[in-house]
C-alpha positions, 0 to 999 in steps of 0.5 A: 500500500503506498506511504505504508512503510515507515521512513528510514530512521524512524521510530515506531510509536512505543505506545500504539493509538488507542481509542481511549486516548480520543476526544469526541472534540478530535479534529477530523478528515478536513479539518486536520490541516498539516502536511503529513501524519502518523497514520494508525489503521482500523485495527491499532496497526501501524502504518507509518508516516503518510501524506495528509491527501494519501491518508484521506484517500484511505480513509474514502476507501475504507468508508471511514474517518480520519480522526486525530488522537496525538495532536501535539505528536511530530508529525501528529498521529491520526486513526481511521475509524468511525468517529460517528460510532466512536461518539455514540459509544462514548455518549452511551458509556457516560450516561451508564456512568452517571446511572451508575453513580452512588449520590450520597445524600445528608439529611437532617434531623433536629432534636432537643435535649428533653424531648417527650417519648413520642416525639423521640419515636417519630423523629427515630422512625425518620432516622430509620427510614433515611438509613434505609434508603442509604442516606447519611443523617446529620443528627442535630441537638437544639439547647435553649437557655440553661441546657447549654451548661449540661451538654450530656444531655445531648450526649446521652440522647445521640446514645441512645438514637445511635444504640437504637439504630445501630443495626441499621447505620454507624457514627461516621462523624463524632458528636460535637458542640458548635454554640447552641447546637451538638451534631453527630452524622450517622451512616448506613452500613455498606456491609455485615463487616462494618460496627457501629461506634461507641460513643463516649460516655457524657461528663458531669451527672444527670 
């Protein structure tokens, strides 16, 4: 086949043209404007170095494009393949990705320090189902006037919230105070392997 073999001194590529290296942005066929390439075929096989007219002809021939994959190469390096294929396999395969992308989601609830057995339930059961569903959950602790001075409150309470579901997530983020607020972040478990973690136990008295 014509300028199919390399010039006298020439290197072969040490790495062969893949498709992994192309832009769907590639320039192609008339748009690559220099004297001459590097031509890879259809199959990853190495060409050599062609003229840019003589390596259009090939890519006619065959029903294919040449696309550009090593711009800033010298002389560039250029494949034949189908780049409208090409394109719509790269689009498919990034809508896969995104479909398949974990998205981790924090939700928050808010408690305070003295709340009533009935309340305690419902605010549980909300933390349940978020676990469930595989959300984090932010646990908020509201202090109001004198409860700021008895931060074991908050403490006892994130123990007993964590032990009641301990089955179904795990303290990801230790319980910390930040002015009138004391948070903790809980997290679903990603498998039987994972243990729930002890909280410290609260200072001063009940």
């Amino acid at each position: 086949m014509p300028g199919s073999v390399l010039r006298c001194g020439e290197v072969m590529p040490a790495r062969r043209a893949t498709e992994e290296h192309i832009s769907t942005e590639s320039r192609i066929n008339d748009r690559i404007r220099v004297p001459e390439v590097r031509l890879v075929g259809a199959e990853g096989e190495q060409i050599g170095i062609v003229a840019i007219g003589e390596a259009m002809r090939m890519a006619q021939e065959a029903d294919l494009d040449l696309v550009e994959v090593a711009p800033t190469a010298r002389p560039p390096v250029c494949k034949l393949m189908d780049f409208g294929k090409f394109k719509y396999e790269s689009d498919q395969k990034r809508r896969e990705a995104r479909k398949n992308q974990v998205q981790t989601v924090i939700k928050e609830m808010k408690l305070r320090p003295k709340i009533d057995p009935h309340d305690y339930e419902t605010k549980k059961g909300h933390v349940v189902r978020f676990l469930r569903a595989g959300d984090k959950v932010k646990i908020t602790i509201m202090f109001r006037g004198r409860e700021q001075s008895r931060p074991e409150l908050g403490i006892r309470l994130l123990q007993r919230l964590s032990a009641d579901v301990a089955d179904l997530g795990y303290v990801e983020a230790q319980p910390k105070q930040d002015g009138r607020n004391m948070t903790m972040v809980m997290a679903p478990h990603k498998g039987s392997s994972t243990k729930p973690q002890r909280l410290p136990e609260p200072a001063g008295h009940a």
